[in-house]
C-alpha positions in Angstrom: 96.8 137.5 79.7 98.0 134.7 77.5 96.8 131.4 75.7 100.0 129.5 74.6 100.7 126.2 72.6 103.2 123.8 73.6 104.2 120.4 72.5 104.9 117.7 74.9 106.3 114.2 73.6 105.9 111.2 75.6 106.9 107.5 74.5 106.8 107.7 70.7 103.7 109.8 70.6 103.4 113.6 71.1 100.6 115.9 72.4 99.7 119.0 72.0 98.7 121.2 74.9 96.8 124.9 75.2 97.8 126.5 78.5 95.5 129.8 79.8 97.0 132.4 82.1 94.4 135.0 82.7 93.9 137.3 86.3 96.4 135.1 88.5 94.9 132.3 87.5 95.8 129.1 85.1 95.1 126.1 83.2 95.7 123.8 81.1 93.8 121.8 77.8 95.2 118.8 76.0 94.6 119.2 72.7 95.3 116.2 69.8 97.2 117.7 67.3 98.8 120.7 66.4 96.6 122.0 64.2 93.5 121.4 66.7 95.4 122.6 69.5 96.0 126.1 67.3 92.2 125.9 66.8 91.0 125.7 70.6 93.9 128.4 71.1 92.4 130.9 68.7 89.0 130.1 70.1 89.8 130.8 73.8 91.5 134.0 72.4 88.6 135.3 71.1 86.3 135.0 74.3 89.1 136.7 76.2 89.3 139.6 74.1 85.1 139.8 74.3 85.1 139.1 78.0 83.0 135.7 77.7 86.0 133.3 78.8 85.0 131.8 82.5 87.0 129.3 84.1 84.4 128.1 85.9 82.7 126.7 83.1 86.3 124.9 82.2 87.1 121.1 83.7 87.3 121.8 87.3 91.2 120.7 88.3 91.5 118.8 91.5 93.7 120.4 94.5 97.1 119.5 95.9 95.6 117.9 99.0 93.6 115.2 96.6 96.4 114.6 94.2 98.5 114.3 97.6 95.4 111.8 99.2 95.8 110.0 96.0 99.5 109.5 95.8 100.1 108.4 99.3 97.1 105.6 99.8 97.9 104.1 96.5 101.5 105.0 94.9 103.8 105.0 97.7 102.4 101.5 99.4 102.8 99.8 96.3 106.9 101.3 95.6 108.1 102.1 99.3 108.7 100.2 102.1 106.4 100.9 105.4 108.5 102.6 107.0 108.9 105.1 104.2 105.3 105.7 104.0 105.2 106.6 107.6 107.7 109.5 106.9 106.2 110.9 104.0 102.6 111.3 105.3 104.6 112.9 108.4 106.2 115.3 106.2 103.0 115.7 104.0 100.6 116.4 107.7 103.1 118.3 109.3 104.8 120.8 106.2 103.3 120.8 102.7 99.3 120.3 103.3 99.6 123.1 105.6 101.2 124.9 102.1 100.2 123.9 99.2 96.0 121.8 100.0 94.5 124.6 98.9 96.0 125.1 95.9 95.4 123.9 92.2 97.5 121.6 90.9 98.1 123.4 88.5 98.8 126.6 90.6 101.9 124.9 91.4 105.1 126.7 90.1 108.4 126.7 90.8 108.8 129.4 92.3 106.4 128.5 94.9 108.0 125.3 95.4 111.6 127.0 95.7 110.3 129.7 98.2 108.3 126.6 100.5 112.1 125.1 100.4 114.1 127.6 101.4 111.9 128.9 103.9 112.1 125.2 105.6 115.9 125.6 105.3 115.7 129.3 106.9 113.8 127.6 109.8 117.0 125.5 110.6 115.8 122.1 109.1 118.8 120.2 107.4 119.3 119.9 103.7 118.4 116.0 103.5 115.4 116.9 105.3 114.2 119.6 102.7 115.4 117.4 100.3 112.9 114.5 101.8 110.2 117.1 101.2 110.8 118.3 97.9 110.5 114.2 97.1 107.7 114.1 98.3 106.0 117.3 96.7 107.5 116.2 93.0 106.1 112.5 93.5 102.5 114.4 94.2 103.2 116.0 91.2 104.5 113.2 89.0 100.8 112.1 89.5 99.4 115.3 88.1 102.4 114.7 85.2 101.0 111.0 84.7 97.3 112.3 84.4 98.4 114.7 81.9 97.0 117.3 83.6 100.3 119.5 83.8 103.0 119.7 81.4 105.8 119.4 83.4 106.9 119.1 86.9 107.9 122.1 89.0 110.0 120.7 91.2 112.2 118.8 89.3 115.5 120.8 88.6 115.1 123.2 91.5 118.6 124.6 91.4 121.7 123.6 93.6 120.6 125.0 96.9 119.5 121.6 97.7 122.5 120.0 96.9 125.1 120.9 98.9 125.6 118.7 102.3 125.3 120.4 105.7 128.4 120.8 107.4 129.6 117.5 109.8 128.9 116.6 112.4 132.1 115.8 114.6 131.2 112.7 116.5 133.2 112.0 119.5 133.5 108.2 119.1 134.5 106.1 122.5 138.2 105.2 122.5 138.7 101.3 122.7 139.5 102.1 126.7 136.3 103.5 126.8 134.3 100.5 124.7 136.1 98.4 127.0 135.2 100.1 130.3 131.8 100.1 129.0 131.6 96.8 128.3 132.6 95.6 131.6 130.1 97.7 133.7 127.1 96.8 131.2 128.4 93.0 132.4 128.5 94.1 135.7 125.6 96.0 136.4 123.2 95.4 133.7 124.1 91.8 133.0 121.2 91.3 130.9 121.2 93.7 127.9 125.0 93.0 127.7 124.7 90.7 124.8 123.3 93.0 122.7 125.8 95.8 123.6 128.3 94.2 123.1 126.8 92.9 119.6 126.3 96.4 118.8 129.9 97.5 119.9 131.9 94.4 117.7 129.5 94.6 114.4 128.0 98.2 114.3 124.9 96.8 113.5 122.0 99.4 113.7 119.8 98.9 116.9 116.7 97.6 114.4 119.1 95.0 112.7 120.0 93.8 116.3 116.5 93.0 118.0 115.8 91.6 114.5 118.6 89.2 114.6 117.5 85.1 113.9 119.8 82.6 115.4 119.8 80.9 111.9 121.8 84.4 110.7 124.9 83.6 112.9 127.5 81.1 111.5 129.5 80.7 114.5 132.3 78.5 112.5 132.6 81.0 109.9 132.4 83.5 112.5 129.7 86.3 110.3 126.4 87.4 110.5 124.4 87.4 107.6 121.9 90.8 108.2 118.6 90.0 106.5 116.1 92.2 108.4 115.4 95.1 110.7 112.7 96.1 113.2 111.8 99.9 112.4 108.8 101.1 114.3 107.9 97.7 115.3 107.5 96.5 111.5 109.8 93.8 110.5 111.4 95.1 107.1 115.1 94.2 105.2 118.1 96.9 106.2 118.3 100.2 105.1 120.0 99.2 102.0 117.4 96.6 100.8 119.9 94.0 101.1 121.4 91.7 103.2 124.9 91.8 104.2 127.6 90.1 106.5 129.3 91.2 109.1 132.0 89.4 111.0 132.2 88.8 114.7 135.3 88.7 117.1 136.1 85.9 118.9 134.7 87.5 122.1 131.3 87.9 120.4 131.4 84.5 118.9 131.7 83.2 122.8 129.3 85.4 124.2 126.6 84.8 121.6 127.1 80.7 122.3 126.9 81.1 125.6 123.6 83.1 125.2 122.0 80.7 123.4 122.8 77.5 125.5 121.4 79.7 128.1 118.1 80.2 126.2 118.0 76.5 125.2 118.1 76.0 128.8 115.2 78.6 129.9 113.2 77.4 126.8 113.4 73.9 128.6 112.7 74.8 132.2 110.0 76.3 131.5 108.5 73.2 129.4 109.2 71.0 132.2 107.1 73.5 134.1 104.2 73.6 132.4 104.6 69.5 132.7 105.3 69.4 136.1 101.6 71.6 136.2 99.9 69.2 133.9 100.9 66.2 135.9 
């Protein structure tokens, strides 16, 4: 049992807070000033020594789930990108509602949070992926924070077993013999995705960057590409960095991406004369 003040200063002003623990179970009052604060302490101290202190006749405090259905239809579309929000209602379906929806928000503690965490790391998930869900459990509770309904957030400062990378990952890159020999069969056999492997191979462009490519991005006498977009799950969006960047392009790429768009010139008229040839 125990009925605590605490101070908590935000902006220029402070507040005053009276936090219950009682039977496993908390919460948490803000109080105006100190001295009023002290008062609603000694209050809630007296009905616990008599027995007459019920939570239930206290402010009911929303769950997890709702401050999580809260935070992801209104916070995250308005600071993330849409691709973003797809991952974090993933990560809130499919790992932390299964955890935490039941719970207070209040109920939260660090401990719990920690525990969750490491668990997800003992199931073999890597350390940028915890680290992706204990994002997305703090922003749930920055909301809570916001609303003044908990003091501080449990998640932030977890410790350091977050913050060390997972070992790498030796990738076995192609040698230029290989790119080459690659290269040549894509021409030879697959003909028609060859412009865009070979765009890949010279600029290391991600895939999304690629199929989002304008022909008003390409300076072919500067030889450069200007990246201003991606495609990520069918969404056009800007590159992973959130900024556009330039990449330059062989001479071979330079040639090849020419001669791809004479050719498409020349489809893009065939088929007009078509449809002419149809109407007359």
């Amino acid at each position: 049992m125990g009925v605590t003040v605490r101070q908590k200063t935000k902006g220029k002003g402070q507040s005053w807070w009276v936090f219950v623990a009682h039977q496993g179970r908390r919460i948490s009052k803000l109080v105006g000033d100190k001295q009023a604060a002290e008062v609603v302490a000694s209050k809630i101290r007296a009905k616990l020594q008599l027995g007459e202190f019920n939570f239930e006749d206290e402010k009911p405090v929303r769950t997890f789930k709702e401050y999580a259905d809260s935070w992801i239809k209104v916070t995250v579309p308005a600071t993330c990108k849409a691709s973003t929000l797809r991952d974090y209602q993933d990560i809130l379906n499919h790992h932390i509602l299964p955890v935490f929806k039941d719970n207070r928000i209040t109920e939260l503690t660090r401990g719990k949070i920690k525990d969750f965490l490491l668990d997800k790391i003992n199931q073999g998930y890597a350390k940028s992926t915890v680290s992706h869900m204990k994002d997305v459990v703090s922003g749930i509770l920055n909301k809570a924070l916001d609303d003044e309904v908990i003091l501080a957030n449990p998640a932030l400062r977890i410790g350091k077993m977050l913050s060390k990378k997972d070992g790498k990952v030796f990738i076995n890159s192609l040698t230029a013999n290989e790119l080459d020999h690659l290269m040549e069969t894509a021409n030879d056999h697959f003909p028609e995705h060859f412009t865009l492997m070979l765009l890949l191979a010279r600029t290391g462009m991600r895939i999304g960057e690629a199929l989002a490519l304008q022909w008003g991005d390409i300076d072919f006498n500067g030889r450069f590409i200007e990246v201003q977009r991606s495609i990520v799950r069918g969404t056009v969006s800007t590159p992973k960095s959130g900024k556009s960047r330039r990449v330059d392009m062989s001479l071979q790429l330079t040639e090849v991406l020419k001669k791809h768009l004479i050719d498409s010139k020349k489809k893009n008229l065939l088929l007009v004369w078509a449809k002419i040839s149809i109407m007359f």
